[in-house]
Structure formats: structure tokens, C-alpha cells
N, CA, C and O atoms as a MOPAC input file, in Angstrom:
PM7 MOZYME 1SCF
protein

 N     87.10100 1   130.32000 1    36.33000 1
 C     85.75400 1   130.56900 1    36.84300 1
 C     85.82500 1   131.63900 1    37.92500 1
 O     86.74000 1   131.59500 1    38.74700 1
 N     85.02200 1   132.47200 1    37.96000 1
 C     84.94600 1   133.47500 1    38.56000 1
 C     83.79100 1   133.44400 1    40.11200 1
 O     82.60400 1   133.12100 1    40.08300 1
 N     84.31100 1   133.73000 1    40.93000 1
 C     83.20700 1   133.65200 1    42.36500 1
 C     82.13900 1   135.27400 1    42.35600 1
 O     82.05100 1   136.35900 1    42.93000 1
 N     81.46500 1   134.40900 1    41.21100 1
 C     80.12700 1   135.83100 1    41.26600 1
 C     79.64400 1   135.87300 1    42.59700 1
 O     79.25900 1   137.02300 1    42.80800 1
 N     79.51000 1   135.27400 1    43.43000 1
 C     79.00900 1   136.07900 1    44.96700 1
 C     79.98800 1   137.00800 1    45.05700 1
 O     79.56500 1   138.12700 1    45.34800 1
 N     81.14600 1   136.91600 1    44.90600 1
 C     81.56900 1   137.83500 1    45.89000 1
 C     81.60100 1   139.10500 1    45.18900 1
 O     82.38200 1   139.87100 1    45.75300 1
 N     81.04000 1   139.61900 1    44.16300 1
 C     81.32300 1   140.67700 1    43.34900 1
 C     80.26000 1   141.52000 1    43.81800 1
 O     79.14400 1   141.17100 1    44.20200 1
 N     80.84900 1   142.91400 1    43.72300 1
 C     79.53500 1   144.41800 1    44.52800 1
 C     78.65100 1   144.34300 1    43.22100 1
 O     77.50000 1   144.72900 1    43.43000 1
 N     78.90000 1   143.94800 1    41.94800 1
 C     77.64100 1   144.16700 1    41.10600 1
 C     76.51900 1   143.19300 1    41.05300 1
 O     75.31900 1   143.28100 1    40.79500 1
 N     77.39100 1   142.15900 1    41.41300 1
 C     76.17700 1   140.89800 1    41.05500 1
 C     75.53100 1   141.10700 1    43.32500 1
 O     74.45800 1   140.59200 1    43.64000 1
 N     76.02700 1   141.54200 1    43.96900 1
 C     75.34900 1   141.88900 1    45.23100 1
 C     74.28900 1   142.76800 1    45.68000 1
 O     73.38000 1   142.64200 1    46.50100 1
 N     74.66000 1   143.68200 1    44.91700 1
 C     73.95400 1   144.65800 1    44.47000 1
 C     73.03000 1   144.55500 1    43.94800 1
 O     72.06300 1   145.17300 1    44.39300 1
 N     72.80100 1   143.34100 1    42.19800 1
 C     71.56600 1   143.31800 1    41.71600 1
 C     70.60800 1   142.75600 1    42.38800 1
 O     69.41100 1   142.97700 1    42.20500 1
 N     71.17900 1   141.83500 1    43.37600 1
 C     70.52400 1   141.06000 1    44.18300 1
 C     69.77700 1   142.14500 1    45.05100 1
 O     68.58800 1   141.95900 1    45.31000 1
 N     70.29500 1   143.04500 1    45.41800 1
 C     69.31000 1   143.82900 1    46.29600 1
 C     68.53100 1   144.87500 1    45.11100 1
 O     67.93900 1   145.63600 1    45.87600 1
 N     68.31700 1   145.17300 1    44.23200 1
 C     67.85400 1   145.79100 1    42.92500 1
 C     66.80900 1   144.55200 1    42.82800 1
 O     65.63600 1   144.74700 1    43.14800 1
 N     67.16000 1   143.51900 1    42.46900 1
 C     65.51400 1   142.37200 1    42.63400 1
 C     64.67600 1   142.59900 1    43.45500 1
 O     63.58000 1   143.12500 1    43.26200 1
 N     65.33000 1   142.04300 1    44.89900 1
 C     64.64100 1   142.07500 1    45.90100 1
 C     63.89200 1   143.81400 1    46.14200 1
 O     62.82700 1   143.66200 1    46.74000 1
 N     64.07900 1   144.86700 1    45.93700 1
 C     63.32000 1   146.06300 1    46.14000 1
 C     62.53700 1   145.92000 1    44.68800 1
 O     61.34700 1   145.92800 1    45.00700 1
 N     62.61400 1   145.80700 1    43.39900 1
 C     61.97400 1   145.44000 1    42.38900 1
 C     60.81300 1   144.89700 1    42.46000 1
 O     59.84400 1   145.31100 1    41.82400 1
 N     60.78100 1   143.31400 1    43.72200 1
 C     59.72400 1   142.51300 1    43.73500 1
 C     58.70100 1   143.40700 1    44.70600 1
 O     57.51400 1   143.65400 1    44.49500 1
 N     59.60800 1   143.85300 1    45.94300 1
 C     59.03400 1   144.92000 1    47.24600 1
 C     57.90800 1   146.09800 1    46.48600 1
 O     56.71300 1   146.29000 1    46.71300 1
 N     58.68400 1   146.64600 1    45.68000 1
 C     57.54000 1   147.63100 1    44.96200 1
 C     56.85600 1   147.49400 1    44.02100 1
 O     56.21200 1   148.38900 1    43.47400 1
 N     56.91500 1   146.13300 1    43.64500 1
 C     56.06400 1   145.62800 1    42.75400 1
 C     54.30000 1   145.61900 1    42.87200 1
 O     53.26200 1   145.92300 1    42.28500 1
 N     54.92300 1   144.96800 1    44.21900 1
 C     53.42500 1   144.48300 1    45.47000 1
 C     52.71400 1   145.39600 1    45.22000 1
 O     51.62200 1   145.18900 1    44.69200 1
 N     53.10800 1   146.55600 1    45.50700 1
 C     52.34300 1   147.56500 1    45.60900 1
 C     51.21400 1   148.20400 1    44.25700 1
 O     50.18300 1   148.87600 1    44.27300 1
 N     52.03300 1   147.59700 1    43.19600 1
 C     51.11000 1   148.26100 1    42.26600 1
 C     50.06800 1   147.26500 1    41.53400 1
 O     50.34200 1   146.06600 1    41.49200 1
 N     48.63400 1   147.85100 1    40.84200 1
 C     47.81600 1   147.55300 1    41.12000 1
 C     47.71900 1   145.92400 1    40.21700 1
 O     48.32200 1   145.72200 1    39.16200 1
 N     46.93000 1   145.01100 1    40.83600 1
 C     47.02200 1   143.61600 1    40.39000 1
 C     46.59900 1   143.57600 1    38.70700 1
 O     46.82700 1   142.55100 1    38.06400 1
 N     46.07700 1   144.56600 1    38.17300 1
 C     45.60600 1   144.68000 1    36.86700 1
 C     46.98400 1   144.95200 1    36.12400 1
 O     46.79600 1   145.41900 1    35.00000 1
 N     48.02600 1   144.81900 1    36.38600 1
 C     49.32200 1   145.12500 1    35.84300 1
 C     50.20200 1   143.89300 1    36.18800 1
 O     51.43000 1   143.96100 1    36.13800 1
 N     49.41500 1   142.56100 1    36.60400 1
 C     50.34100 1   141.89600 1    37.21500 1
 C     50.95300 1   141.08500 1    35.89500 1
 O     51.81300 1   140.24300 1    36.15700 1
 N     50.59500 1   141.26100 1    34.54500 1
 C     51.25500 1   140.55300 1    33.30200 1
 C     51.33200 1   141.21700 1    32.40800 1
 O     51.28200 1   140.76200 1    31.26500 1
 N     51.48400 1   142.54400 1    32.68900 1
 C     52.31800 1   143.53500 1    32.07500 1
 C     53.33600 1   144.18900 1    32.35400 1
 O     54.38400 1   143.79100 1    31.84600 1
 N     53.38200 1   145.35100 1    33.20600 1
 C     54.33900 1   145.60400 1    33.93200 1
 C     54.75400 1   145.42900 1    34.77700 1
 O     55.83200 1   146.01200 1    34.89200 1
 N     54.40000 1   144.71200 1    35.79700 1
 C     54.71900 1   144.22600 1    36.90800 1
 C     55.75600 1   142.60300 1    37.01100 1
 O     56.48400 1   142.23600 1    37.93300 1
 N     55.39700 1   141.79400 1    35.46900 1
 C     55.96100 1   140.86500 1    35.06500 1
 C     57.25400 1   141.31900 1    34.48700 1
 O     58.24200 1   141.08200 1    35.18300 1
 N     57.43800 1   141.90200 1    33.39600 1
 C     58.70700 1   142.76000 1    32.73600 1
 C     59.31700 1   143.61400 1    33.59900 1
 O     60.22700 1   144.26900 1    33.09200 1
 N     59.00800 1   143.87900 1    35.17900 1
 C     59.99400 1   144.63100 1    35.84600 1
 C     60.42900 1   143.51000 1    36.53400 1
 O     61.62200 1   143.73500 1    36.73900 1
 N     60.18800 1   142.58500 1    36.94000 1
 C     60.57600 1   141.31700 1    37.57400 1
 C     61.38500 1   140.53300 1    36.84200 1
 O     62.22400 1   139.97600 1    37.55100 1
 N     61.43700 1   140.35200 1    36.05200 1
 C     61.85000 1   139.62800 1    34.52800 1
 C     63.39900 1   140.60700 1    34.21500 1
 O     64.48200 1   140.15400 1    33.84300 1
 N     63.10900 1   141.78100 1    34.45600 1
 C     64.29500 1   142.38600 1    33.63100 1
 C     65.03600 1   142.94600 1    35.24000 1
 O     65.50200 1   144.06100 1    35.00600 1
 N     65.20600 1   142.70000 1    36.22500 1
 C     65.48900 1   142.70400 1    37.33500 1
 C     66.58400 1   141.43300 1    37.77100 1
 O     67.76800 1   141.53100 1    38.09300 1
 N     65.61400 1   140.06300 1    37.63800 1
 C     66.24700 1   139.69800 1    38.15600 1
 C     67.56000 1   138.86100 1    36.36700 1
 O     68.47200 1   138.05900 1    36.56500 1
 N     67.32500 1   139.19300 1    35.49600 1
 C     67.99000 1   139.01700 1    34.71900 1
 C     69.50300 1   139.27300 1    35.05100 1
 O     70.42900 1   138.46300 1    35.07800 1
 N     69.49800 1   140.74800 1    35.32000 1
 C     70.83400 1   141.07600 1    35.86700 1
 C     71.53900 1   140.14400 1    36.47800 1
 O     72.30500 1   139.64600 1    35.65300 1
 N     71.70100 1   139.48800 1    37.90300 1
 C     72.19000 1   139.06100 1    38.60000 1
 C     72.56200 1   137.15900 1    37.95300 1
 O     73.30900 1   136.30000 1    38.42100 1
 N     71.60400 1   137.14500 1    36.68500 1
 C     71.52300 1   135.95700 1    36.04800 1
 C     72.00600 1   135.89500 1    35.16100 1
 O     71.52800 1   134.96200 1    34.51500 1
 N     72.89800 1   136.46300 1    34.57000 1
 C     73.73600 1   136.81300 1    33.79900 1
 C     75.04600 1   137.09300 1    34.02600 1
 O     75.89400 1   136.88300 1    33.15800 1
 N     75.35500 1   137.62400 1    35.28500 1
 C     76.75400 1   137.51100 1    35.83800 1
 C     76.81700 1   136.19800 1    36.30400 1
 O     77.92600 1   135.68900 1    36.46200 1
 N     75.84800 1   135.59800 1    36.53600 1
 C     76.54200 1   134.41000 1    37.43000 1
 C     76.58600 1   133.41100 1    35.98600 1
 O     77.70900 1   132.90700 1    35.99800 1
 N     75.97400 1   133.01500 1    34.98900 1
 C     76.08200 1   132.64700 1    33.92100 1
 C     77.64400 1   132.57700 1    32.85400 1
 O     78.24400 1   131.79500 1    32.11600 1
 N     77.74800 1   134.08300 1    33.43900 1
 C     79.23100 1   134.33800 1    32.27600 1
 C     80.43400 1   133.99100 1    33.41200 1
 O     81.60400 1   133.98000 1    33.03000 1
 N     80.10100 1   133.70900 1    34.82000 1
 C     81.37500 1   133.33600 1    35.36300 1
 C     81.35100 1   131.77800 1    35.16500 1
 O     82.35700 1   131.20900 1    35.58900 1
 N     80.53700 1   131.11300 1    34.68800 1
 C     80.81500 1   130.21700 1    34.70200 1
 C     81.27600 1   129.74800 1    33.11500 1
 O     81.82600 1   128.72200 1    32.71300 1
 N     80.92300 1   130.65100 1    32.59300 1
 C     81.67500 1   130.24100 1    31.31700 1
 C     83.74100 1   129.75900 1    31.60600 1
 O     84.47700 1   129.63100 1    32.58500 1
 N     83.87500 1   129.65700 1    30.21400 1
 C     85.72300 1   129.54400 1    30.26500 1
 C     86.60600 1   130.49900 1    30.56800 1
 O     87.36300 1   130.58200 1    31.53500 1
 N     86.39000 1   131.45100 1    29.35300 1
 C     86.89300 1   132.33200 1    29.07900 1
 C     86.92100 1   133.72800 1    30.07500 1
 O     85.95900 1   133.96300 1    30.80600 1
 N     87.77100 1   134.37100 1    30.04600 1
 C     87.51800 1   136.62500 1    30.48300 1
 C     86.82200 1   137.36900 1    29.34900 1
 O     86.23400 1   138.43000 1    29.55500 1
 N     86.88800 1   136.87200 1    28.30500 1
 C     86.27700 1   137.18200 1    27.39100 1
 C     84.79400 1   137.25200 1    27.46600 1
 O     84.07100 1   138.24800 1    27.42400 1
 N     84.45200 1   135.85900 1    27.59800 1
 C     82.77600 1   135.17900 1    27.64100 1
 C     82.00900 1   136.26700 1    29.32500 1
 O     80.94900 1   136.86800 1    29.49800 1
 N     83.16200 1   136.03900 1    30.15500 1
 C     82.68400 1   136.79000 1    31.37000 1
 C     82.21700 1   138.19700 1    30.68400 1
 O     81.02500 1   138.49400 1    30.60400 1
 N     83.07800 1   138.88900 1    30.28300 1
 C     82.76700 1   140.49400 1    30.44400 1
 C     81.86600 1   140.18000 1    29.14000 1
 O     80.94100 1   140.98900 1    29.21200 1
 N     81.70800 1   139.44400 1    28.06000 1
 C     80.39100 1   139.32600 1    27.60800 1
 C     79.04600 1   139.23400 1    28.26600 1
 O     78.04600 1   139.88900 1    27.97300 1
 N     79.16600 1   138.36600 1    29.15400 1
 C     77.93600 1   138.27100 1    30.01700 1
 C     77.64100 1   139.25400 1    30.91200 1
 O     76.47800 1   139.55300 1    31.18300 1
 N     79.10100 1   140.06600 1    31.65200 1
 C     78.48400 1   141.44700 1    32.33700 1
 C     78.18800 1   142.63600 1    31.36600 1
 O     77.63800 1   143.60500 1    31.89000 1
 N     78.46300 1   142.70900 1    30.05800 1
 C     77.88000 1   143.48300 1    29.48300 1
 C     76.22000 1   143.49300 1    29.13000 1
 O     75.52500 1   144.50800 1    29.10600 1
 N     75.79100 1   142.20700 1    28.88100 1
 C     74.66700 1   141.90000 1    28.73700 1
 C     73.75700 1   142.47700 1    29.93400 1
 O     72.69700 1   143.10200 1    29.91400 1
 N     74.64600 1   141.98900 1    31.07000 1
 C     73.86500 1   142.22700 1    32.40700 1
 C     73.38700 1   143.71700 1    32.53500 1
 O     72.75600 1   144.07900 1    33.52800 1

């Protein structure tokens, strides 16, 4: 099992969400279940996916799941 905190990619996406949700705000509420949902959605996916494949068994299953990411 792998310690996804401590990795610069899965830290990183975490700050890629968090500015994702930040400029989200901003755009207009008539987009809030279109694009504004699918940039949130495919944002925080990233960081949910590394932590997913470290918990798998395998090195294999891992770099499956950071590829996905």
C-alpha cells in the first residue's frame, strides 16, 4: 500500500480541485449543471483515483489507477 498523501501528484491535484471549485464560483449560476458540475467532477476525480489505486494490492493496479488519474 502506498502513502498517497505524501505524493507531489496526488498534492497537487488537491490544489487543482480546490482552484477548480475557486473559479467555478465565479461563473454564471446558469452553468451550475453543466459546466460548472463536469469541471468539479473531473477535478476532483484526479486525486480520487490515486488514492483508490494505492490502496489496491498490487504496483501494477497502482500505476493503473495513476494512469486513469
Amino acid at each position: 500500500m502506498h502513502n498517497f498523501k505524501e505524493l507531489k501528484v496526488w498534492q497537487k491535484s488537491i490544489e487543482l480541485a480546490v482552484e477548480v471549485y475557486r473559479a467555478t464560483s465565479f461563473l454564471p449560476s446558469d452553468e451550475r449543471f453543466g459546466l460548472i458540475s463536469q469541471m468539479k467532477r473531473c477535478s476532483v476525480s484526479i486525486p480520487s483515483n490515486i488514492a483508490e489505486g494505492s490502496g489496491r494490492g498490487s504496483g501494477a493496479q497502482f500505476k493503473y489507477f495513476l494512469n486513469i488519474s
